[in-house]
Structures are given as structure tokens and as C-alpha cells.
C-alpha positions as a printed Julia matrix, in Angstrom:
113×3 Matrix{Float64}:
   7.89  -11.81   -1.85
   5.75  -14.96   -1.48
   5.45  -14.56    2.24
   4.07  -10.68    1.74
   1.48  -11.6    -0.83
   0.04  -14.07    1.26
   0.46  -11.95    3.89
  -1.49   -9.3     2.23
  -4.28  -12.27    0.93
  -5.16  -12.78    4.66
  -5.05   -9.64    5.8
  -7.0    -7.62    2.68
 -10.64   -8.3     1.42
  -9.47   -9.41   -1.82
  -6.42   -9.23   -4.43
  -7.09   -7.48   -7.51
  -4.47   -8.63   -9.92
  -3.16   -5.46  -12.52
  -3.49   -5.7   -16.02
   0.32   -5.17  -17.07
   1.42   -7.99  -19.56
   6.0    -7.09  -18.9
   5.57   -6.83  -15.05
   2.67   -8.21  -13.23
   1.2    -6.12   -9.83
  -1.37   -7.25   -6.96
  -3.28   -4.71   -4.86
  -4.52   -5.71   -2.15
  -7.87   -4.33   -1.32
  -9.87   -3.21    1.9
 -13.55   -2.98    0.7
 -14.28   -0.22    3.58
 -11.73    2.0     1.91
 -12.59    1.27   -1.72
 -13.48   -2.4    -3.72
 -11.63   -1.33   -6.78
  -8.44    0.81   -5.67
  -5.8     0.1    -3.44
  -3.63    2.47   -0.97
  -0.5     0.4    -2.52
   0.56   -2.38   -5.85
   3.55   -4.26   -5.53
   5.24   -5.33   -8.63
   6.65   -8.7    -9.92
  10.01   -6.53  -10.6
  10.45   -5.86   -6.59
   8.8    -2.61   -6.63
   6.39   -1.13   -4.2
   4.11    1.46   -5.17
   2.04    3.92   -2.76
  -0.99    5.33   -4.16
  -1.93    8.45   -1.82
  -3.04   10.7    -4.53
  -5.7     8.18   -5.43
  -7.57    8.57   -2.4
  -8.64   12.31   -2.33
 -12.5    11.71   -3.11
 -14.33   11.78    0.06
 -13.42   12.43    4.26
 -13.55    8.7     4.46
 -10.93    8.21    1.71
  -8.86   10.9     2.99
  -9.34    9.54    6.55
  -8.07    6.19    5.8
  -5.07    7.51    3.64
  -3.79    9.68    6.39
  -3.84    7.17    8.87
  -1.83    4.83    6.59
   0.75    7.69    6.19
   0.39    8.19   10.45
   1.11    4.0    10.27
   3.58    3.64    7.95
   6.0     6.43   10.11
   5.16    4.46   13.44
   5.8     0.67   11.89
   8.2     1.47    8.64
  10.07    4.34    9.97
  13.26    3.96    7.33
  10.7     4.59    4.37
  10.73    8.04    3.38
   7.34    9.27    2.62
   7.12   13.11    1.41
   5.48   15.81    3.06
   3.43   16.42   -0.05
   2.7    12.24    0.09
  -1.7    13.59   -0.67
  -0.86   14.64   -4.23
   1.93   12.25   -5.26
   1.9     8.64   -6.09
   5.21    7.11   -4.76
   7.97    3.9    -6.21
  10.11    2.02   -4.05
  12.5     0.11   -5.47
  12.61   -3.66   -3.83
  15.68   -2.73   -1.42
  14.22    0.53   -0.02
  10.73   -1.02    0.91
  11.38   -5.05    1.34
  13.64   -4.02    4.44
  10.23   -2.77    5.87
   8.1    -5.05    4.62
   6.87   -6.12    8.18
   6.35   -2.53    9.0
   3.98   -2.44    5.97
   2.2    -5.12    6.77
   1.12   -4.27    9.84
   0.52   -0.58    8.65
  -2.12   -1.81    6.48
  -3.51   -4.49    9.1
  -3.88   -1.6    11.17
  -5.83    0.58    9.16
  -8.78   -2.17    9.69
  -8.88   -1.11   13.24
């Protein structure tokens, strides 16, 4: 988990830390996309979360969430993301996503390009 979040620090504009006071989250932000929301949180308890339905506002939002989605099946093809993935906001526990982490990762390095 260390190695993702600084992973994610070097490859985002910032960390926004969440406000939960039981389980702490980090988002990692891309300022191009939005400098308050993120495309994904991961949890102190292991989980992932995927925030697609969050990013519906404008062509660039929607742009840069369906190329995530386009990313995530090239570089983390064993994490199932929904057809309906535009209106939903996903979990993933920590041993559905963590075996993908590097997938991820890259996924959201990607989406820079």
C-alpha cells in the first residue's frame, strides 16, 4: 500500500486526503481533469474505490473518464468494470484490485498523455 501511494504522489498533481475519522482515503488528483475530485480513493481498510459517475459534467470530464475505463481494460484486465461503469460509483475490496495495482497505476499515468 505504501509503494502505491507514493506511486500515485509522483504521478498525480496533488493528494487530497478524505475527511473520514474510522477509515482514512487519499485521492489522488490530476488538476487537468478536476483540482478537487478524483477518478478513484483508496482506503486505509484495503479498498479501492472508482468514481465514474462523478465525472459526467462536461466533454472534457467525460473524455478523461472514458479513457480511464479504455485504460484500465488494456493495463488491469482481471478488474471487472460494468458496462453501466458512467452512472455507478464502484468498491473493490483490497484482493480484487491490489492484484492489479500496477495495471492501475499506469492506467492513471496514462491518462496524462
Amino acid at each position: 500500500m505504501k509503494r502505491i501511494f507514493e506511486k500515485f504522489e509522483k504521478i498525480s498533481d496533488k493528494i487530497r486526503w478524505g475527511t473520514g475519522t474510522a477509515i482514512g482515503s487519499y485521492a489522488p488528483i490530476i488538476n487537468e481533469l478536476a483540482e478537487n475530485r478524483s477518478l478513484l480513493s483508496v482506503f486505509s481498510n484495503g479498498r479501492l474505490g472508482m468514481k465514474f459517475s462523478w465525472f459526467a459534467n462536461n466533454e472534457n470530464e467525460k473524455k478523461f473518464r472514458d479513457k480511464f475505463k479504455e485504460l484500465l481494460n488494456q493495463y488491469a484486465e482481471e478488474l471487472e468494470i460494468p458496462e453501466n461503469f458512467r452512472e455507478i460509483e464502484l468498491r473493490f475490496e483490497a484482493e480484487e484490485w491490489l492484484p492489479q495495482a500496477d495495471g492501475i497505476l499506469k492506467a492513471f499515468e496514462e491518462l496524462r498523455k
